[in-house]
N, CA, C and O atoms as a GROMACS GRO file, in nm:
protein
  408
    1UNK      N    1  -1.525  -2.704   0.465
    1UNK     CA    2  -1.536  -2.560   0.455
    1UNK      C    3  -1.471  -2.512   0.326
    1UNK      O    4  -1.362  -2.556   0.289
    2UNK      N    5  -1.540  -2.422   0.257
    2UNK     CA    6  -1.462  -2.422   0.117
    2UNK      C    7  -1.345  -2.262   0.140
    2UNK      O    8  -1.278  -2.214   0.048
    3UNK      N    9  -1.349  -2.212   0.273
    3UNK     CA   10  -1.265  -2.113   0.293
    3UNK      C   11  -1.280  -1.958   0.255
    3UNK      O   12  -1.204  -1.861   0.252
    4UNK      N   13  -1.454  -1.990   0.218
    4UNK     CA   14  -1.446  -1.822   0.183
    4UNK      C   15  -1.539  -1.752   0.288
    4UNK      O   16  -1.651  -1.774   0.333
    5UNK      N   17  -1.468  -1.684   0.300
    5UNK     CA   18  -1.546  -1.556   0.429
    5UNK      C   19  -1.692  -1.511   0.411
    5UNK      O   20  -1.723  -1.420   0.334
    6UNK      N   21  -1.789  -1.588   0.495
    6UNK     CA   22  -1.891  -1.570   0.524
    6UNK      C   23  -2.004  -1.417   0.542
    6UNK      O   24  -2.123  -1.394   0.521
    7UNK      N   25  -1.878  -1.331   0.596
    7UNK     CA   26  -1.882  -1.161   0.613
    7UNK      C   27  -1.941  -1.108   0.434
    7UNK      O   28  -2.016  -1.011   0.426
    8UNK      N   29  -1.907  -1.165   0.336
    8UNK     CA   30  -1.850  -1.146   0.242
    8UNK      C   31  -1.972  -1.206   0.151
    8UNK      O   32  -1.998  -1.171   0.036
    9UNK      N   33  -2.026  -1.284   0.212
    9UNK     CA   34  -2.178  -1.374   0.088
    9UNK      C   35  -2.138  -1.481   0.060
    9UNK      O   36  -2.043  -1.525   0.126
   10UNK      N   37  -2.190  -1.552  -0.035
   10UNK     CA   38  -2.166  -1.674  -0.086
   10UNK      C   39  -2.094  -1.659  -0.252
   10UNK      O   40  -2.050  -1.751  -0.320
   11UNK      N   41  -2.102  -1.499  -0.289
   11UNK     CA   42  -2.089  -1.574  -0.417
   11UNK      C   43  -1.944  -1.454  -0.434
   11UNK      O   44  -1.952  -1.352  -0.503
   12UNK      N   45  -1.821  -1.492  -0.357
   12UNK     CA   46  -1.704  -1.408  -0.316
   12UNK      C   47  -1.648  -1.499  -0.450
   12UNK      O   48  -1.614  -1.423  -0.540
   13UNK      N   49  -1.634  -1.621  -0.480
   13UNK     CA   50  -1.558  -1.698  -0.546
   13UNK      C   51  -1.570  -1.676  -0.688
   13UNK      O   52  -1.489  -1.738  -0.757
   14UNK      N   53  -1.669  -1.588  -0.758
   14UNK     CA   54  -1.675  -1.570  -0.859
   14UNK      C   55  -1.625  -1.464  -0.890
   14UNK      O   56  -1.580  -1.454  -1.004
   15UNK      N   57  -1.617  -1.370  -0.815
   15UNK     CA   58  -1.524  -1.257  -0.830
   15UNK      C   59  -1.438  -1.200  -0.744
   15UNK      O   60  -1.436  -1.251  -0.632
   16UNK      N   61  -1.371  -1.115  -0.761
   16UNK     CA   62  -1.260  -1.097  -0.639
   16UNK      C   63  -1.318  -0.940  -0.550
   16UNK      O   64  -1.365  -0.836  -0.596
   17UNK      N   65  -1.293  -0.975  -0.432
   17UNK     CA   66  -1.351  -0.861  -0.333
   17UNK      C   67  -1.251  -0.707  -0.346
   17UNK      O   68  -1.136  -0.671  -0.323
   18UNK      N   69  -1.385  -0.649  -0.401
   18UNK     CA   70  -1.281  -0.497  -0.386
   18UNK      C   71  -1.182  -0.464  -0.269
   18UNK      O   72  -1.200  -0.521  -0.161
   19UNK      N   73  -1.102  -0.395  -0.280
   19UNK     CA   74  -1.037  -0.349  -0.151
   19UNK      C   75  -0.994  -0.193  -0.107
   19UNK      O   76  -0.896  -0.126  -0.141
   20UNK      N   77  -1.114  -0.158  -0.011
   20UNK     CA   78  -1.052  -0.018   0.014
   20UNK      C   79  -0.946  -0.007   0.094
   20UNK      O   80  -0.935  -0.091   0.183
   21UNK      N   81  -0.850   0.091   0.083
   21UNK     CA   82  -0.741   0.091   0.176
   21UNK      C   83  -0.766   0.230   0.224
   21UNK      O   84  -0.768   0.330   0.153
   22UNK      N   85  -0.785   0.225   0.349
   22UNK     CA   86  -0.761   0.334   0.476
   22UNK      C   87  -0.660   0.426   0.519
   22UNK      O   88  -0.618   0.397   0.631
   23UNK      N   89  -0.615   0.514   0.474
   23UNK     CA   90  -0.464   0.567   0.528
   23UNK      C   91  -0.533   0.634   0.631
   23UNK      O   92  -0.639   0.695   0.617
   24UNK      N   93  -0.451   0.616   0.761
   24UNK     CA   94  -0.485   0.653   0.907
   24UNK      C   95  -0.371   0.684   0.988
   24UNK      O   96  -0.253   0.668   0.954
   25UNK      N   97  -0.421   0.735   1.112
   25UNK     CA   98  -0.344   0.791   1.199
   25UNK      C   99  -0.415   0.759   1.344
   25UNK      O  100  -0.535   0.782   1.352
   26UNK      N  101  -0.356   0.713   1.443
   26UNK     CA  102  -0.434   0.717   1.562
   26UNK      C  103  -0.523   0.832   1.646
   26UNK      O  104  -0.621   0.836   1.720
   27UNK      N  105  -0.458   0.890   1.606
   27UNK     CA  106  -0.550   1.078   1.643
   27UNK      C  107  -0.621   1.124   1.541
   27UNK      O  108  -0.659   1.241   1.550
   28UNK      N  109  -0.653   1.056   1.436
   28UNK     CA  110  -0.703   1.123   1.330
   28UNK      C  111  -0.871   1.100   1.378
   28UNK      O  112  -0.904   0.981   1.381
   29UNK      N  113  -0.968   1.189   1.411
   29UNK     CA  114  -1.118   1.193   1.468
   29UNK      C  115  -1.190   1.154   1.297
   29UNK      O  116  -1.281   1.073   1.281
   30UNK      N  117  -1.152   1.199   1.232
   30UNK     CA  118  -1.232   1.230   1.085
   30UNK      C  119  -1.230   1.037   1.042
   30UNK      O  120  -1.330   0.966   1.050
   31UNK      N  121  -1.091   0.988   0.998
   31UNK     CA  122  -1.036   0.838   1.038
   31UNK      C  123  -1.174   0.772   1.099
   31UNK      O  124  -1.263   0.720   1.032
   32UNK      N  125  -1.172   0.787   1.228
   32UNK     CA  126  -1.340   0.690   1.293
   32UNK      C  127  -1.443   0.773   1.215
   32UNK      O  128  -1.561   0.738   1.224
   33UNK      N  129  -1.425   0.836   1.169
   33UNK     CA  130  -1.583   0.898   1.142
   33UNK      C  131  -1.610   0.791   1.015
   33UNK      O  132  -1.704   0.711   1.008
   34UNK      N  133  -1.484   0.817   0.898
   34UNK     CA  134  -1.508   0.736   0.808
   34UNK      C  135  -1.501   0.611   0.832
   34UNK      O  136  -1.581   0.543   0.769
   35UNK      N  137  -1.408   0.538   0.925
   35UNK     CA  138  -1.435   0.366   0.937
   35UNK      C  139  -1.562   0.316   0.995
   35UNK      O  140  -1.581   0.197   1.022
   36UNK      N  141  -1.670   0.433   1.019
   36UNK     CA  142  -1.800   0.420   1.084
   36UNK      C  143  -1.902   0.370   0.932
   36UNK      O  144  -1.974   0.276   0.898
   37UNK      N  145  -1.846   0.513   0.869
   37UNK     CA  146  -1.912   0.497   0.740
   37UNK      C  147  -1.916   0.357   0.648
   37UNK      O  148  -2.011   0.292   0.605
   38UNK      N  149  -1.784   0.340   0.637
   38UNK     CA  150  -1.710   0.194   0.596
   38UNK      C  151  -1.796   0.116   0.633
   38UNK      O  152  -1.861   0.059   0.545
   39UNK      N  153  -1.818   0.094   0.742
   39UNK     CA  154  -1.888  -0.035   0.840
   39UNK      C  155  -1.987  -0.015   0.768
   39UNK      O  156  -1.989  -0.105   0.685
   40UNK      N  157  -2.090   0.068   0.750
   40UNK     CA  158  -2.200   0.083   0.730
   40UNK      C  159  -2.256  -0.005   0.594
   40UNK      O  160  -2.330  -0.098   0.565
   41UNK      N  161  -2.171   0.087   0.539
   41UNK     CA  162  -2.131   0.044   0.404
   41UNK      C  163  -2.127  -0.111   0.313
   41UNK      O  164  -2.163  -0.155   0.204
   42UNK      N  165  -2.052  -0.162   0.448
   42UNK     CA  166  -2.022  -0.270   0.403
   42UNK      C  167  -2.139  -0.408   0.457
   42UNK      O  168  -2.104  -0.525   0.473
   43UNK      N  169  -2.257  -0.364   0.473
   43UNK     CA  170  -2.326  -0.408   0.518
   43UNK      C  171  -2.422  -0.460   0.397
   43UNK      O  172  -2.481  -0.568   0.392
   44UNK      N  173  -2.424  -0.354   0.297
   44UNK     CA  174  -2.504  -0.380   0.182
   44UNK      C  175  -2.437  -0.432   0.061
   44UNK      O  176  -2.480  -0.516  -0.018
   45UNK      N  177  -2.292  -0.348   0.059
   45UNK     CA  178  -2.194  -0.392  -0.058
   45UNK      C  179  -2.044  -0.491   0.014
   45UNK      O  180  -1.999  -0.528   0.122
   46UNK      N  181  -2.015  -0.498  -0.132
   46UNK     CA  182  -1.892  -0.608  -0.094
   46UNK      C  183  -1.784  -0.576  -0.121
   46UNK      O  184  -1.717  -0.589  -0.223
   47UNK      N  185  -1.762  -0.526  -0.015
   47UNK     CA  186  -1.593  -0.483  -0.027
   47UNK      C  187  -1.474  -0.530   0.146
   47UNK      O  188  -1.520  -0.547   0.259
   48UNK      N  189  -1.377  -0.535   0.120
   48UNK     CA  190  -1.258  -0.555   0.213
   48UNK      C  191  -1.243  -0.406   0.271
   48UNK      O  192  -1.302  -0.319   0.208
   49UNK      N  193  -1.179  -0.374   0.370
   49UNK     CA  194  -1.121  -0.263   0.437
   49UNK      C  195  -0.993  -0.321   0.481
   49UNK      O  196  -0.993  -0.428   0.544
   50UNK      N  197  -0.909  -0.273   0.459
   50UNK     CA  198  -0.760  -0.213   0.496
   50UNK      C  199  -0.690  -0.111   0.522
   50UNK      O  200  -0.671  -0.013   0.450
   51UNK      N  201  -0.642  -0.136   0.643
   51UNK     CA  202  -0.605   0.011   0.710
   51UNK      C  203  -0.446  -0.007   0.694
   51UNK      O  204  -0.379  -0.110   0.694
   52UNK      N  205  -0.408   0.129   0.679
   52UNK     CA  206  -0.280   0.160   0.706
   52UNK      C  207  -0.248   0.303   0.808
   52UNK      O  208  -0.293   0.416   0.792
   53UNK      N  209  -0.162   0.258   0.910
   53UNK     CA  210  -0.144   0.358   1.010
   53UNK      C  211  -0.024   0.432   0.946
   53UNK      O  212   0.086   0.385   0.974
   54UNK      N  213  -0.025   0.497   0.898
   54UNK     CA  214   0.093   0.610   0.827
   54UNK      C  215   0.197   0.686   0.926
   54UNK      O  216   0.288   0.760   0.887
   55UNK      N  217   0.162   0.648   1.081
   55UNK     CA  218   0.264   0.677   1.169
   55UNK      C  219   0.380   0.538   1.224
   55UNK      O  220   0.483   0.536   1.292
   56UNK      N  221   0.310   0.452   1.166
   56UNK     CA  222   0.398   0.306   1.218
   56UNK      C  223   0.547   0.369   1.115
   56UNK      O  224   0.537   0.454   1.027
   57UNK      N  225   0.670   0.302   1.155
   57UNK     CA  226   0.759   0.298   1.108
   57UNK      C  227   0.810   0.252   0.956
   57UNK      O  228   0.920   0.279   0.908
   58UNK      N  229   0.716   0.188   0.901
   58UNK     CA  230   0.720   0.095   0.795
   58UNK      C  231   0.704   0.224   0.663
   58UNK      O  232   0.758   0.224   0.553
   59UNK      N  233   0.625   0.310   0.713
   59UNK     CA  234   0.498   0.338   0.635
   59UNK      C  235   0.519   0.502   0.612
   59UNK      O  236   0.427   0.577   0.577
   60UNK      N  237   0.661   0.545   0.639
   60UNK     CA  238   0.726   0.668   0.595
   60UNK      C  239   0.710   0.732   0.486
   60UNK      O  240   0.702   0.855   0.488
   61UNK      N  241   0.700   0.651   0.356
   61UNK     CA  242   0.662   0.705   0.207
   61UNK      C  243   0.494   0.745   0.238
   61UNK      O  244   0.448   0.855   0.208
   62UNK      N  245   0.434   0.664   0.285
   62UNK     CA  246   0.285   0.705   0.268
   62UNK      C  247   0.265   0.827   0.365
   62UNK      O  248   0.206   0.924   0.318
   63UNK      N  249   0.317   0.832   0.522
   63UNK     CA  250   0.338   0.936   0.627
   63UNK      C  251   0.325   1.066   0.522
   63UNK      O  252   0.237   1.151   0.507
   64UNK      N  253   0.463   1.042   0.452
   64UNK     CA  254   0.517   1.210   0.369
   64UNK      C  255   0.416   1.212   0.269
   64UNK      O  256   0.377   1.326   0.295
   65UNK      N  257   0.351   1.180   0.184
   65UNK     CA  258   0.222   1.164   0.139
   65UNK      C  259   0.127   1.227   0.172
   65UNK      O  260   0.078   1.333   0.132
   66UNK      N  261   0.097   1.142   0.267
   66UNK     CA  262  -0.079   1.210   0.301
   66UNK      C  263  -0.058   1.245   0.408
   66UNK      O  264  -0.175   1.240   0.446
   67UNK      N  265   0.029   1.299   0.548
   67UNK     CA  266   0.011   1.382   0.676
   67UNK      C  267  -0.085   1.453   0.684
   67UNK      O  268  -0.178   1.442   0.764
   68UNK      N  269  -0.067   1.544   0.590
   68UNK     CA  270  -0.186   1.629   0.617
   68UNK      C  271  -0.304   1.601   0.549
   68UNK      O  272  -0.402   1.669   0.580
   69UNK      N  273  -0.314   1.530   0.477
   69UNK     CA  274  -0.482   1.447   0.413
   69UNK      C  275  -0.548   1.383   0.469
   69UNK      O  276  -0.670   1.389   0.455
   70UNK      N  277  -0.479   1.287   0.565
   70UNK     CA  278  -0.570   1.174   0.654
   70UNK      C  279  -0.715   1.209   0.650
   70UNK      O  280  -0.732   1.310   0.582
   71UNK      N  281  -0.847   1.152   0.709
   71UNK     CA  282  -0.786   0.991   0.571
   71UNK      C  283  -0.812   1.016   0.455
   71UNK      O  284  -0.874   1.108   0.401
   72UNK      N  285  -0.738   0.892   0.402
   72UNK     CA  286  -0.749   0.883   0.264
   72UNK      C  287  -0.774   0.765   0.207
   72UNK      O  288  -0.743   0.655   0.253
   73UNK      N  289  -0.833   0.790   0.099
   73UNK     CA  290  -0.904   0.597   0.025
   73UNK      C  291  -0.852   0.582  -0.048
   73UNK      O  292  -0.804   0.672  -0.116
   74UNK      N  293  -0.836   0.458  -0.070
   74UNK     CA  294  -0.785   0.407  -0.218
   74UNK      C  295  -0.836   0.293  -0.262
   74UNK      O  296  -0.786   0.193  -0.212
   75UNK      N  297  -0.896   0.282  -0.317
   75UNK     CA  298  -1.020   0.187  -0.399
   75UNK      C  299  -0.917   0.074  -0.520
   75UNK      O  300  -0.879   0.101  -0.634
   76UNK      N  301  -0.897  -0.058  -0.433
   76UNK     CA  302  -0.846  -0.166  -0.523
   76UNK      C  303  -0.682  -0.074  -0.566
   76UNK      O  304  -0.624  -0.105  -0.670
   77UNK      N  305  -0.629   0.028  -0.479
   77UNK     CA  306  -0.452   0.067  -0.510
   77UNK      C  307  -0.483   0.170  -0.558
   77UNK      O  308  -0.392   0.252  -0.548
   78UNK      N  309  -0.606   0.222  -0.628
   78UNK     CA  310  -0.604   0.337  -0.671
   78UNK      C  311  -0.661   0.478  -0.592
   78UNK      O  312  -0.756   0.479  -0.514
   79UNK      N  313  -0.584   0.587  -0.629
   79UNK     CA  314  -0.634   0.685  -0.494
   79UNK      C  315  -0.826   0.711  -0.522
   79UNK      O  316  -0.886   0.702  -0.629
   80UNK      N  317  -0.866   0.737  -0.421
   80UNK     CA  318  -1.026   0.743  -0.431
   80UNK      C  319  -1.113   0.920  -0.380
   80UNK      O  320  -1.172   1.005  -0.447
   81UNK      N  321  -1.074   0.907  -0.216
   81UNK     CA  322  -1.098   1.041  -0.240
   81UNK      C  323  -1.030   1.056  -0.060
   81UNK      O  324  -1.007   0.965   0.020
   82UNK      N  325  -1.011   1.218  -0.043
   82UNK     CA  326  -0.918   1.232   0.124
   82UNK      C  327  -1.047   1.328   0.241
   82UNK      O  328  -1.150   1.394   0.222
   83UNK      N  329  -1.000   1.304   0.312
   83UNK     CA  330  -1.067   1.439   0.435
   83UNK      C  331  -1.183   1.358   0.505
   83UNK      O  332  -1.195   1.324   0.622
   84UNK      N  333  -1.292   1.330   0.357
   84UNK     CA  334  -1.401   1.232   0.448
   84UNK      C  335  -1.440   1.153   0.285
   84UNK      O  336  -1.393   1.165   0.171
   85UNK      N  337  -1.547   1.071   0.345
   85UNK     CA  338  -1.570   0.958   0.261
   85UNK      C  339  -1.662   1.006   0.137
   85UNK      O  340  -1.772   1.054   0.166
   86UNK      N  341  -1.628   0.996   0.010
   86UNK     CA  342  -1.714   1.006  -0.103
   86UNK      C  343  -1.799   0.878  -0.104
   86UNK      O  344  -1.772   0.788  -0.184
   87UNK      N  345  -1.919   0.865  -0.003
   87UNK     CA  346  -1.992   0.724  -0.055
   87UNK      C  347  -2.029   0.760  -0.185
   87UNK      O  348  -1.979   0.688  -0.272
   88UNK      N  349  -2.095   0.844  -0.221
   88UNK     CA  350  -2.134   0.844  -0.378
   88UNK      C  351  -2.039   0.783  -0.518
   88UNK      O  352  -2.076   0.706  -0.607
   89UNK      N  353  -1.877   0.864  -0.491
   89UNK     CA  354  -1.804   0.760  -0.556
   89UNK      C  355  -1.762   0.662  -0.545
   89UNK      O  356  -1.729   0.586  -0.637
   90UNK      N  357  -1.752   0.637  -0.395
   90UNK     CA  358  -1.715   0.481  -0.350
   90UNK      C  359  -1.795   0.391  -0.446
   90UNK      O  360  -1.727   0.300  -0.495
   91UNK      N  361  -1.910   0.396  -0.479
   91UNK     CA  362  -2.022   0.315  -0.458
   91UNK      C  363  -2.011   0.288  -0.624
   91UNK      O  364  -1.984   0.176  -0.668
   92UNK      N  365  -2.033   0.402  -0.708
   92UNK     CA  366  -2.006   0.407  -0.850
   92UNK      C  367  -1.856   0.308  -0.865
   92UNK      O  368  -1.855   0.204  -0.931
   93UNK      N  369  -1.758   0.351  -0.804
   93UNK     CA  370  -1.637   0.238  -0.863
   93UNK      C  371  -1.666   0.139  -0.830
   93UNK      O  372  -1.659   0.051  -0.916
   94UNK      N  373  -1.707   0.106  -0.710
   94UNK     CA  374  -1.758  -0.042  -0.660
   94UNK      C  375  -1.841  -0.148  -0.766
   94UNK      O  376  -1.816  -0.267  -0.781
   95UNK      N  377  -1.939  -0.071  -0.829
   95UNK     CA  378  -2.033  -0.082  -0.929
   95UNK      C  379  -1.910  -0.093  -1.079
   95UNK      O  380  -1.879  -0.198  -1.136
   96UNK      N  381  -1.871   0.010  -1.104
   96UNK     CA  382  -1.753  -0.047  -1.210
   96UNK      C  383  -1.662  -0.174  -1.209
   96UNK      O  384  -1.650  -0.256  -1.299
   97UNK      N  385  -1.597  -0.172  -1.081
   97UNK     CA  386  -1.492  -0.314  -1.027
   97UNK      C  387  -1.604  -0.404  -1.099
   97UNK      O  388  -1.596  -0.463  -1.207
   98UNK      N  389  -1.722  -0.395  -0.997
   98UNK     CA  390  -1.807  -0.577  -1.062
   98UNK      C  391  -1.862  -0.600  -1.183
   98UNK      O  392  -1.905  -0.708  -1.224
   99UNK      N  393  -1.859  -0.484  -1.245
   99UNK     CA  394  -1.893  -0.517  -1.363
   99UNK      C  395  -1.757  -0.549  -1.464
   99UNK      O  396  -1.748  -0.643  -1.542
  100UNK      N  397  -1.665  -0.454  -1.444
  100UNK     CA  398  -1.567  -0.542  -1.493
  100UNK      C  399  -1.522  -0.680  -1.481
  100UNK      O  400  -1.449  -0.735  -1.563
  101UNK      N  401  -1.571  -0.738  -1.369
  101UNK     CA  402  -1.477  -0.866  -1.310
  101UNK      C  403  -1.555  -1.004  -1.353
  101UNK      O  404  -1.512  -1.119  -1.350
  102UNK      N  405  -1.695  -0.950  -1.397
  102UNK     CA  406  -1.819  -0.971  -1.430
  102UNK      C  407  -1.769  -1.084  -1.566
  102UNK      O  408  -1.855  -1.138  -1.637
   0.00000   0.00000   0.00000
């Protein structure tokens, strides 16, 4: 097995998988709306999802942050967009990442 995630294609090893990060909340309704989108999403393009629950204990700096933004994206560490999902820009940086990595 050469260890690369199948979810992901065959050709993960030539470049590195974007990573959106999720800032979430367990009550947040908008949160599933967008990890619906995500899913969707990730059906055609290649990217990771990572969630962060901003109410766990750990995660106090991000809490005071975005409380009232949930959710919020952040595309490879950088902020992306809050409230609900910009597929349109998602998709454009996504398209930038691989061509840079390219």
């Amino acid at each position: 097995s050469s260890g690369i995630n199948a979810e992901y294609g065959d050709d993960v090893r030539e470049q590195p998988v974007a990573i959106v990060t999720l800032y979430t909340a367990p009550t947040c309704s908008l949160c599933e709306e967008v990890k619906e989108e995500l899913s969707l999403l990730r059906k055609t393009h290649k990217f990771r999802v990572e969630s962060v629950n901003i109410s766990e204990p750990g995660n106090a700096s991000w809490r005071r942050l975005y409380k009232y933004d949930i959710p919020v994206l952040h595309l490879n560490g950088e902020y992306l967009c809050k409230h609900r999902l910009n597929s349109t820009l998602l998709l454009e940086r996504l398209a930038t990442a691989e061509s840079d990595a390219a």
